[in-house]
C-alpha positions in Angstrom: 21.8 -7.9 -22.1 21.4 -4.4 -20.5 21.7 -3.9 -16.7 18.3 -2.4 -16.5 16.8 -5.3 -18.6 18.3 -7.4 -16.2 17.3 -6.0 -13.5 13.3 -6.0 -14.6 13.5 -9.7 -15.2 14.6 -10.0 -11.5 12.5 -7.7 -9.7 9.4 -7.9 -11.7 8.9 -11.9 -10.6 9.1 -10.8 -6.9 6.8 -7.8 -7.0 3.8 -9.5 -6.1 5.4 -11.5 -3.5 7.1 -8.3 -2.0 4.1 -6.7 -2.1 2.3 -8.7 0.7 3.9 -7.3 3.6 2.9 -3.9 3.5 4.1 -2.7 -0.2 6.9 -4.9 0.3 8.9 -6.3 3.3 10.8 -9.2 4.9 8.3 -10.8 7.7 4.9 -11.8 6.8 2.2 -14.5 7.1 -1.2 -15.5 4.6 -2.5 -14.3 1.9 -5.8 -15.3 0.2 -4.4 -16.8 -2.7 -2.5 -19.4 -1.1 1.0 -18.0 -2.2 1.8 -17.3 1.4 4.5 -19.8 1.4 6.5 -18.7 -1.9 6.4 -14.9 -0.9 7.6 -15.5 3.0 10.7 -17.7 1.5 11.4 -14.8 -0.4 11.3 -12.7 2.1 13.3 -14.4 4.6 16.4 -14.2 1.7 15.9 -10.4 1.7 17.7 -7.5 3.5 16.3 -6.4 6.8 15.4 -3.2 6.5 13.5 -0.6 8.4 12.4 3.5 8.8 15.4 4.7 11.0 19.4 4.4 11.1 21.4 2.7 8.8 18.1 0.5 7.4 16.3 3.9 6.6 14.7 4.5 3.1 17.9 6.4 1.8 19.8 3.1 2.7 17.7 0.5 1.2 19.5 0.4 -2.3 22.6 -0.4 -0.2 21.0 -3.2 1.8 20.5 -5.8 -1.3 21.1 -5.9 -5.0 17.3 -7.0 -5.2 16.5 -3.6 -3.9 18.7 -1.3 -6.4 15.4 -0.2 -7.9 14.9 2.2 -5.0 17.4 4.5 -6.0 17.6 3.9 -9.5 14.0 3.6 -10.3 12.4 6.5 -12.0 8.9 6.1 -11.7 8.7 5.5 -7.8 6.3 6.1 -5.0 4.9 8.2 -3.5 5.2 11.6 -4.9 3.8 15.3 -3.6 0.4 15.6 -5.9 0.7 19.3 -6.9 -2.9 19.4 -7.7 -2.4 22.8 -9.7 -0.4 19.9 -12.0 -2.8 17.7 -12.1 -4.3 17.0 -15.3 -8.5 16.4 -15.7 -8.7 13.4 -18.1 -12.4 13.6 -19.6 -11.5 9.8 -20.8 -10.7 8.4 -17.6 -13.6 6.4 -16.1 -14.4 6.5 -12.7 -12.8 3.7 -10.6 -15.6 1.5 -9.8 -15.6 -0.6 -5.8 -16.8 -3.6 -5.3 -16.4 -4.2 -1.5 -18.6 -6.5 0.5 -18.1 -7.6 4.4 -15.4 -10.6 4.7 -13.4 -12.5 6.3 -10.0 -10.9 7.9 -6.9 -11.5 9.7 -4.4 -9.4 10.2 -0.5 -9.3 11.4 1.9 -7.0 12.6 5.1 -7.4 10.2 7.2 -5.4 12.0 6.9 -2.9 9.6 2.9 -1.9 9.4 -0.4 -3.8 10.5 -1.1 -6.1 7.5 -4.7 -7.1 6.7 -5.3 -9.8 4.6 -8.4 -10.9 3.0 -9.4 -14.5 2.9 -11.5 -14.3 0.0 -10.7 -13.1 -3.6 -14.9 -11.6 -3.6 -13.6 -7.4 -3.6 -12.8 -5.8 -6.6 -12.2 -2.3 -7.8 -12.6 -1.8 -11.9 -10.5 0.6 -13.6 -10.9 1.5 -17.1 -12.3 -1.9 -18.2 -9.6 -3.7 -16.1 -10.9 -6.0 -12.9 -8.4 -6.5 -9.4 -8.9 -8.5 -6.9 -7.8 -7.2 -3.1 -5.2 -9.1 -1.4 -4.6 -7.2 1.9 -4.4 -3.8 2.5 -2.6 -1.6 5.5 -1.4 1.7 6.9 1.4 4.1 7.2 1.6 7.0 9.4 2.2 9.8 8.5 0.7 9.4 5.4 3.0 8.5 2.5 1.8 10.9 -0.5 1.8 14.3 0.1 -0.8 16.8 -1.2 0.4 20.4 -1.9 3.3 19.5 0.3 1.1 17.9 3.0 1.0 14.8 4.9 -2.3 13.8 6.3 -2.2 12.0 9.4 -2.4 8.4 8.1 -2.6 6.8 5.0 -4.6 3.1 3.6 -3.3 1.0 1.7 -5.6 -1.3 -0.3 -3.6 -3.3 -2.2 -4.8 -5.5 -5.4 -3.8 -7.3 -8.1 -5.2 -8.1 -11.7 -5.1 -11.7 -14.0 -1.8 -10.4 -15.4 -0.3 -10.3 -12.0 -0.6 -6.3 -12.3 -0.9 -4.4 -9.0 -3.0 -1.7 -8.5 -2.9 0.5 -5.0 -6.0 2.7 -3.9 -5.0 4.9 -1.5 -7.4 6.5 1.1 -5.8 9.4 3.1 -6.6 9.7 6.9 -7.3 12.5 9.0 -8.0 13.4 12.5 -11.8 14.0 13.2 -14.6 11.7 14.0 -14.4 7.9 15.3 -14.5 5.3 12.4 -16.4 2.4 14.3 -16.4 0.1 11.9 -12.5 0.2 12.2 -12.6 -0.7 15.7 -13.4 -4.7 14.5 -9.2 -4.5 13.9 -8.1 -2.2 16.4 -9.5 -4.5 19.3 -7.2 -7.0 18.7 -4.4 -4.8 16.9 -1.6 -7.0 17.3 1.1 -4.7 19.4 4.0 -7.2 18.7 5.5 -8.2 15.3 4.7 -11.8 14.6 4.7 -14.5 12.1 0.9 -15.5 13.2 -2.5 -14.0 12.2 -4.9 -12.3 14.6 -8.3 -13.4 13.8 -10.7 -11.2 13.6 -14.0 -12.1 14.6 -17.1 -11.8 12.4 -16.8 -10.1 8.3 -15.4 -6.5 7.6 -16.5 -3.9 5.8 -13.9 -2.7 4.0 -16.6 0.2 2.0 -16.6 1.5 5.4 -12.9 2.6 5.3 -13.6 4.7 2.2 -15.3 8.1 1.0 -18.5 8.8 0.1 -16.7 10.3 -3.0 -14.2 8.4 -4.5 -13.0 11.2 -7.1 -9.4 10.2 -7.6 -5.5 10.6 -8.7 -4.0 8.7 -10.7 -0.3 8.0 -11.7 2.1 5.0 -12.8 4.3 4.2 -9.8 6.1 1.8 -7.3 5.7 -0.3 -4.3 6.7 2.3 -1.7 8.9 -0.5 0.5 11.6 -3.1 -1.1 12.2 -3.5 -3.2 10.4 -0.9 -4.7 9.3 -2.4 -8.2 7.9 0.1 -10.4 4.5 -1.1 -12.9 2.2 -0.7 -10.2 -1.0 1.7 -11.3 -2.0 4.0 -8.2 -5.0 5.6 -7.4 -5.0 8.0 -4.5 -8.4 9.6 -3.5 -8.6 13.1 -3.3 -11.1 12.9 -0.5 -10.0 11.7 3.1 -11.7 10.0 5.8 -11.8 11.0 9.3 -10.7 8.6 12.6 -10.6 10.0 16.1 -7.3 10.6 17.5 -7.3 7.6 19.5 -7.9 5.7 16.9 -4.4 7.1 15.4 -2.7 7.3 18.3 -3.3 3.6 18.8 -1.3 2.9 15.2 1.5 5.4 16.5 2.0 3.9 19.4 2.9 0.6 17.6 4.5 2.2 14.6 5.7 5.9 15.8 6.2 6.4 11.6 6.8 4.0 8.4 6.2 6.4 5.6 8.7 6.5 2.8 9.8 10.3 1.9 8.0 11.2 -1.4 9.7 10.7 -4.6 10.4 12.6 -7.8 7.7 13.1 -10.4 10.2 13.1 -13.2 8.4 13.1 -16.8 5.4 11.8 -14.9 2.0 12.7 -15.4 -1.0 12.6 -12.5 -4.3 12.6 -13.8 -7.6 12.8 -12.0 -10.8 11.1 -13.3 -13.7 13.9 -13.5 
């Protein structure tokens, strides 16, 4: 059997366990499915691994064999979307939400702030396909680049079809006006990393988080922390919301940055809906 055969029947099983803390990581708690348990005995058998030093994203393939994906993988996130590149696909439908207020908690992994939803009621549709959102959370700066940009923050909303398919939309964040729903979180944003949930009182709106426009990017890609499985479908929004500087400021002064450098494209293709 071939090494990368191999290798996809290991990692592929642990993607959607990995996935729960934040793309990925190695300290987390609940999940609305009821598969917290599996995923955080997983996790406690992985690498630590961080931003900075010797635990830094160039490191990670070092850390553990599970995570040899981040260096060998070649369709990974996230990527610089060059949108001169970018190719208008007239057959692409347009991604279709299906966010209503719920239930939250969140926790502070150590390696993001981790929402995660305690219903399976939000969906997004893409071409025909339904996923249900597990959790979403943030990375500052942003993770994709634009043109060579980073915005100030990035969203992660992170779901997952029947198959066990993942499918990331990503809403980039800049520096403007207050977001209020978003203050329901940042309240009782959890400062410390920690294996227990905040509770957060009353439903969220996660609609609120997103643009009037949802106009999008898409591309086949990666989870963007370890151990970086690839098969994940991502959909990055071309228009960004606005949070006050405050607002940002209060995520930076938890998590100064946990962005991943952007990747190569390779033989990639990003396509936007029309």
């Amino acid at each position: 059997m071939s090494l990368s055969k191999r290798l996809s029947q290991i990692l592929f099983p642990i993607m959607i366990m990995s996935v729960m803390a934040g793309c990925g990581g190695d300290k987390q708690n609940g999940e609305a499915e009821g598969t917290q348990e599996p995923a955080a005995t997983a996790s406690a058998h992985q690498a630590h691994w961080s931003y900075e030093g010797e635990t830094s994203p160039e490191h990670w393939a070092e850390l553990d064999e599970l995570f040899l994906a981040c260096s060998t993988g070649k369709t990974q996130s996230p990527i610089n979307i060059l949108q001169e590149n970018v190719k208008d696909d007239k057959s692409l439908s347009p991604i279709v939400v299906k966010y209503s207020p719920s239930p939250v908690a969140m926790i502070n992994n150590g390696h993001t702030i981790q929402v995660n939803l305690k219903n399976q009621d939000n969906r997004i549709i893409i071409e025909g396909k339904t996923y249900t959102l597990q959790q979403f959370h943030f990375h500052l700066p942003s993770e994709h680049e634009v043109d060579g940009k980073h915005a100030d923050m990035e969203l992660h909303l992170v779901h997952k079809n029947e198959e066990g398919r993942l499918a990331v939309l990503s809403v980039l964040i800049t520096k403007g006006t207050e977001n209020a729903e978003l203050n329901k979180l940042w309240s009782v944003l959890p400062n410390e990393e920690s294996e227990e949930e905040v509770t957060v009182d009353g439903d969220f709106d996660m609609n609120k988080l997103l643009p009037a426009d949802l106009h999008s990017f898409r591309y086949q890609g990666s989870l963007t922390t370890p151990p970086c499985t690839e098969g994940v479908q991502w959909i990055v929004l071309d228009n960004p919301v606005q949070w006050s500087g405050e607002q940002i400021n209060q995520f930076g002064a938890i998590f100064p940055h946990d962005n991943r450098p952007v990747q190569e494209l390779g033989s990639r293709e990003v396509e936007s809906d029309e």
